[in-house]
PLY file of the C-alpha trace (Angstrom):
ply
format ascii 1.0
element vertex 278
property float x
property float y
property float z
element edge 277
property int vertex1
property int vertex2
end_header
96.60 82.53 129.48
100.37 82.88 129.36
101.77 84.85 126.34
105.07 85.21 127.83
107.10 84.80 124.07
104.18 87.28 122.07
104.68 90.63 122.74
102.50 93.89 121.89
102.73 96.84 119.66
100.35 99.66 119.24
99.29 102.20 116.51
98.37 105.63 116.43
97.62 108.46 114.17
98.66 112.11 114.14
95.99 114.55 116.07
95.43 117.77 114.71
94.32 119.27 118.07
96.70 120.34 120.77
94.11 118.60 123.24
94.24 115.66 120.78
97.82 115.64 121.40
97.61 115.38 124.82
95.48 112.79 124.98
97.85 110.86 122.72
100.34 111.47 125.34
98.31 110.15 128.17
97.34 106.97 126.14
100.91 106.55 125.95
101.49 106.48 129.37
98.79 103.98 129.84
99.94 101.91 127.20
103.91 101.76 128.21
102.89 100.18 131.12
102.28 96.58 129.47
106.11 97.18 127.72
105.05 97.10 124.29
107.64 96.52 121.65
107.20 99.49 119.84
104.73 102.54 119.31
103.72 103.21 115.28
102.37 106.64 113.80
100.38 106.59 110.56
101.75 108.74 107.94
98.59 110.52 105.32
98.15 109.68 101.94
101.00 111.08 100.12
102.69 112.50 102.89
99.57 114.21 104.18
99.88 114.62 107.64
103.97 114.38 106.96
105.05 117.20 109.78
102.04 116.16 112.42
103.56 112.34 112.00
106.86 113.64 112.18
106.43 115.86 115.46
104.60 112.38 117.28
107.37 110.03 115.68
110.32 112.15 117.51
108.34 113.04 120.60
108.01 109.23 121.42
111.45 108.80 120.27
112.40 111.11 122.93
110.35 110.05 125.87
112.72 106.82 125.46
109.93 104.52 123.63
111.00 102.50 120.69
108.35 103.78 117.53
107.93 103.36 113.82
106.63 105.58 111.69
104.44 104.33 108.99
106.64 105.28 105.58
104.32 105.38 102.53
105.69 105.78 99.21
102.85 106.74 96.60
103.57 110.06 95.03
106.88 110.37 96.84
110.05 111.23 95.42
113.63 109.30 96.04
114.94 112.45 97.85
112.49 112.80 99.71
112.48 109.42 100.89
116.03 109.56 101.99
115.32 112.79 103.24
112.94 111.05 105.96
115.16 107.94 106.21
118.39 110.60 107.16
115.76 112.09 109.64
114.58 109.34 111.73
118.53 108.05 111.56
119.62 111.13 113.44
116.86 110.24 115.93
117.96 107.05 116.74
115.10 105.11 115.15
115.42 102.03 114.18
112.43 100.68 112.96
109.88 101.91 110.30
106.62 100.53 108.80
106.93 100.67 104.47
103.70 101.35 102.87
102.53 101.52 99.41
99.94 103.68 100.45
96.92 105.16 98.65
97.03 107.29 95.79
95.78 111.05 97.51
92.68 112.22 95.48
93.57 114.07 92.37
97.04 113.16 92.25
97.74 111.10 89.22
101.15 110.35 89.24
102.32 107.62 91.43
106.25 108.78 91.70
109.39 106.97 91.80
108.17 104.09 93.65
105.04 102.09 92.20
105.45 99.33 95.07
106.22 98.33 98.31
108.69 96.09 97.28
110.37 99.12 95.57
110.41 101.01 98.75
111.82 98.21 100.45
114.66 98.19 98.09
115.28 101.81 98.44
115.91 101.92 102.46
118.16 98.41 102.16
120.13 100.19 99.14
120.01 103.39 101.14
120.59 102.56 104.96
121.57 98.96 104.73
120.29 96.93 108.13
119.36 100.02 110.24
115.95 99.71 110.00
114.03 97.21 110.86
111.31 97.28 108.23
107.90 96.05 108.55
105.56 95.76 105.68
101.00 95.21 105.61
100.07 91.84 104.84
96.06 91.03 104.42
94.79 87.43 105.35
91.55 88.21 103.58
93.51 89.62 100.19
93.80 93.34 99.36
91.13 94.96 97.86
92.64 96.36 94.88
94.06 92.69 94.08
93.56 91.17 90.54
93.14 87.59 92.73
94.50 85.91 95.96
97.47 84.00 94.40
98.84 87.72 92.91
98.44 88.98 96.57
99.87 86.46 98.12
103.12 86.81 95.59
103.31 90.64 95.84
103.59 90.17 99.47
106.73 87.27 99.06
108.25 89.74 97.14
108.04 92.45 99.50
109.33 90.28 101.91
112.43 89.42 99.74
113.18 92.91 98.80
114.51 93.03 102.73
110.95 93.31 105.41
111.88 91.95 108.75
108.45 91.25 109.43
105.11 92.04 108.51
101.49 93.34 110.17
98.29 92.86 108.52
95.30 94.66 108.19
92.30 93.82 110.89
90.31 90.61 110.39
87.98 88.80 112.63
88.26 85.53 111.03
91.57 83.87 112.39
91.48 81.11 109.99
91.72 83.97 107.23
95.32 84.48 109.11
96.54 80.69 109.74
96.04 79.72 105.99
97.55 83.18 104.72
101.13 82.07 107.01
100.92 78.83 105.67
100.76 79.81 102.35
103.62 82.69 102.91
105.55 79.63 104.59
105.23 77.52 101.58
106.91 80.42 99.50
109.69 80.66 101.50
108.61 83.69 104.27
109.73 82.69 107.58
109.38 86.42 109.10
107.47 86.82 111.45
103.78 87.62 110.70
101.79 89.55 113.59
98.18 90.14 112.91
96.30 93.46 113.35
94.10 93.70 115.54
91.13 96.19 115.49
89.04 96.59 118.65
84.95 97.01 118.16
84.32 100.38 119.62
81.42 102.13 117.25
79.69 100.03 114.66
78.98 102.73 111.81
82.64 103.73 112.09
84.33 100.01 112.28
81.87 99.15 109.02
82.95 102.27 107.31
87.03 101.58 107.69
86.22 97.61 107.04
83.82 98.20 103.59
87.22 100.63 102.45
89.80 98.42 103.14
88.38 95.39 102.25
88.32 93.70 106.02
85.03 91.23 106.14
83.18 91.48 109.82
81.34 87.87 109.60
77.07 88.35 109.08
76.46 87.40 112.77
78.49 89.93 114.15
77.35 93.07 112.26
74.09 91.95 113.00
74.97 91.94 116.49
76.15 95.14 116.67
73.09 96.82 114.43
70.93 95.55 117.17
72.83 97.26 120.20
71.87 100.31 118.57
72.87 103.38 120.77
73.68 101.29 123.72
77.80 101.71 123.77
77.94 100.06 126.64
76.60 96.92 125.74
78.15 97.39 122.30
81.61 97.43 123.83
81.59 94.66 126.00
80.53 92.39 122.90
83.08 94.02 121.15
85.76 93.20 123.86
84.65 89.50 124.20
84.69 88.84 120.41
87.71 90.34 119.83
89.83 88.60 123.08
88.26 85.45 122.20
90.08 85.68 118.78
93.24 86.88 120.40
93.69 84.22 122.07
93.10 81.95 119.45
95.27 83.70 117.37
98.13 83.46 119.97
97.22 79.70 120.69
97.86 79.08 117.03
101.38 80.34 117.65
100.75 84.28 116.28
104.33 86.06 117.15
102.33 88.88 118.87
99.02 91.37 118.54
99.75 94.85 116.64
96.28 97.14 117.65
94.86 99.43 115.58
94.11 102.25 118.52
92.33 104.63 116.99
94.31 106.97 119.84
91.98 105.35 122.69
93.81 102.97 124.73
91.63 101.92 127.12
89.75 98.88 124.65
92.97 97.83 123.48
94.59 97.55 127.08
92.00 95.77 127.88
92.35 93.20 125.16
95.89 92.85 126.13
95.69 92.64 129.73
92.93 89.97 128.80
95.15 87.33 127.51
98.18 88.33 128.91
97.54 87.50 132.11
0 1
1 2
2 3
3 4
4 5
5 6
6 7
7 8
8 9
9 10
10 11
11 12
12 13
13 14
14 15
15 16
16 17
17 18
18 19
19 20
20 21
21 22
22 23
23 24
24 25
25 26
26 27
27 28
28 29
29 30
30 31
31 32
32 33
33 34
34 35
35 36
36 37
37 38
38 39
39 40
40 41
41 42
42 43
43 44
44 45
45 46
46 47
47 48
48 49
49 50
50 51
51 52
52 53
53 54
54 55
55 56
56 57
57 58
58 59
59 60
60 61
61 62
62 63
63 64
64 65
65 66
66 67
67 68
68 69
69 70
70 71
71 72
72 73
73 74
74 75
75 76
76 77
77 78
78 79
79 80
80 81
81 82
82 83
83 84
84 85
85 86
86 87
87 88
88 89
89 90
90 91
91 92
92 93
93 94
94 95
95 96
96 97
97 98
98 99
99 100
100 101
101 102
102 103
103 104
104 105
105 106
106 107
107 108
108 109
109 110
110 111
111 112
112 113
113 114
114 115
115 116
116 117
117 118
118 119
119 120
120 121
121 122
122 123
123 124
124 125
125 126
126 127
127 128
128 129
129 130
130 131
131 132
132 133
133 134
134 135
135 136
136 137
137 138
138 139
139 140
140 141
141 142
142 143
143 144
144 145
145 146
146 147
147 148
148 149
149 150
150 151
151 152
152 153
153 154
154 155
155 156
156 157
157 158
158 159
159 160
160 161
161 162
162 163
163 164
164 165
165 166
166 167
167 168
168 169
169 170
170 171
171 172
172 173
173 174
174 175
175 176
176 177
177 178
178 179
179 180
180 181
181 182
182 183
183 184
184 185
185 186
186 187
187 188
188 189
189 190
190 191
191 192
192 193
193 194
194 195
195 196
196 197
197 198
198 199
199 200
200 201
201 202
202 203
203 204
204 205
205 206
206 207
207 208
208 209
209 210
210 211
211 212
212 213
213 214
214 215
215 216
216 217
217 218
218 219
219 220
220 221
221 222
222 223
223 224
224 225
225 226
226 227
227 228
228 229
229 230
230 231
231 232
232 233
233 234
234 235
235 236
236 237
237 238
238 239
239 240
240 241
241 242
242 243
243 244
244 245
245 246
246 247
247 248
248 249
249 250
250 251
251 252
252 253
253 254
254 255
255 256
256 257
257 258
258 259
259 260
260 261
261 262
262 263
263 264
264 265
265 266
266 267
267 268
268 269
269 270
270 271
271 272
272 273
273 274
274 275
275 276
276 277
C-alpha cells in the first residue's frame, strides 16, 4: 500500500546505561533509513531524567536528524522553561513535544503551569513561531478526565493556545481515532492529528503501560496474547499483524502519518512501517 503523503516519526526514551546508549544509537541508524520526519525523546516526570533527555536530544541534533524533545511542564518553573527553550534554540531545534506531564510522587505543588495549554502559551509568548509544537491527544479520553466532552475541549484549547499538531496516546481501536478528529474538526482543529502507535512486543508489560494510561486493548486480543504464554515468537508475529492491519486502516482513513512508541527497539516498529509503506 502506497503511503507516499504520511510520513513517520519515532519515540524514544533516555537510557541510563552507556550500552543502553549505544543501542539507542544503532536503532537510530536503522530507523533513519525509512527518512522519518523527526526523532522524539521522553522527558521524566518533573524533569526527571532532564540531563539524560538533554544529552540524547543534542546528540541526534548533531548527527543531522530533525528531533523533539518531549517538554513537560508539571512542577516546572517559568525560568526554567525558557531556560530549556534558549537551549534547544542554540541547537537549532525546531520542534518540541509540550506535555502536561504527571505530577512526580511526593511533589505537591504543580508550579507555574497547571496545563498544557499554559505551556503552549509560554513558548508562543516566549519564542514566537520557532517551534513547532506538538501536543498528546487521546481518542479513548484521558484517564484523569472528569468526562469525554471536557477532554475533548481541553484538547481544542491546547490547540488554540498555538500546537501545530498533535500525537495521541496508543489505541488499538481506530474508530476510537476517526470519531475523536471528527469531533476536534467540528470545534474548529484542522491540525494535523497523527496517532500513536504502540507495537505488541511483551504482554505483561503492554497491559501494565495500557491499565496506567488509560489505553483499552479490546477482550479478544488480551486474551490472545495470555494464551501465547512464553512463546515470544508467536506472540510477536500476532502482535505485528494486529497492529499493521490497523495501520493501514488508520492511513486508509486519511491519518497524516504513524508516530511509534519504540520502547528503544526498532526492529517491530520498522517492521510495521516497512509493512504499509511499501
Amino acid at each position: 500500500m502506497s503511503t507516499h503523503r504520511a510520513s513517520a516519526s519515532f519515540e524514544f526514551f533516555p537510557p541510563n546505561t552507556p550500552e543502553g546508549l549505544a543501542k539507542l544509537r544503532d536503532a537510530r541508524v536503522k530507523l533513519s533509513a525509512v527518512r522519518p520526519e523527526f526523532f522524539s525523546v521522553t522527558y521524566g516526570a518533573g524533569g526527571a531524567t532532564r540531563d539524560k533527555s538533554l544529552g540524547v536530544v543534542d546528540e541526534i541534533a548533531a548527527e543531522g536528524h530533525a528531533v523533539a524533545p518531549h517538554l513537560s511542564c508539571i512542577g516546572a518553573t517559568r525560568e526554567g522553561i525558557a531556560e530549556l527553550l534558549e537551549h534547544w534554540r542554540t541547537r537549532g531545534i525546531r520542534r518540541l513535544v509540550a506535555l502536561r506531564g504527571d505530577l512526580p510522587s511526593g511533589m505537591v505543588d504543580a508550579g507555574a503551569f497547571r496545563y498544557a495549554s499554559d505551556l503552549v502559551a509560554f513558548v508562543r509568548e516566549r519564542t514566537g513561531d520557532w517551534f513547532h509544537i506538538e501536543v498528546a491527544a487521546y481518542p479513548e479520553t484521558h484517564p484523569q478526565a472528569v468526562s469525554p466532552q471536557a477532554d475533548l475541549q481541553a484538547f481544542v484549547t491546547k490547540m488554540r493556545a498555538g500546537s501545530n499538531a498533535a500525537i495521541t496516546q496508543y489505541f488499538f481501536n481506530a474508530d476510537a481515532y476517526f470519531r475523536f478528529v471528527d469531533a476536534a474538526r467540528a470545534m474548529g482543529v484542522d491540525a494535523p492529528i497523527v496517532p500513536g502507535i504502540m507495537p505488541i512486543m511483551n504482554h505483561t508489560q503492554l497491559a501494565r503501560f495500557s491499565d496506567a494510561c488509560g489505553a483499552e486493548i479490546p477482550r479478544w486480543i488480551r486474551l490472545r496474547l495470555a494464551a501465547f504464554g512464553d512463546d515470544t515468537t508467536s506472540l510477536r508475529a500476532f502482535g505485528h499483524d494486529v497492529v499493521s492491519a490497523l495501520c493501514e486502516r488508520l492511513l486508509q482513513g486519511g491519518a497524516p502519518g504513524l508516530h511509534f512508541y519504540t520502547l528503544n527497539q526498532p526492529g517491530p516498529s520498522l517492521a510495521l512501517w516497512e509493512s504499509v509503506a511499501a
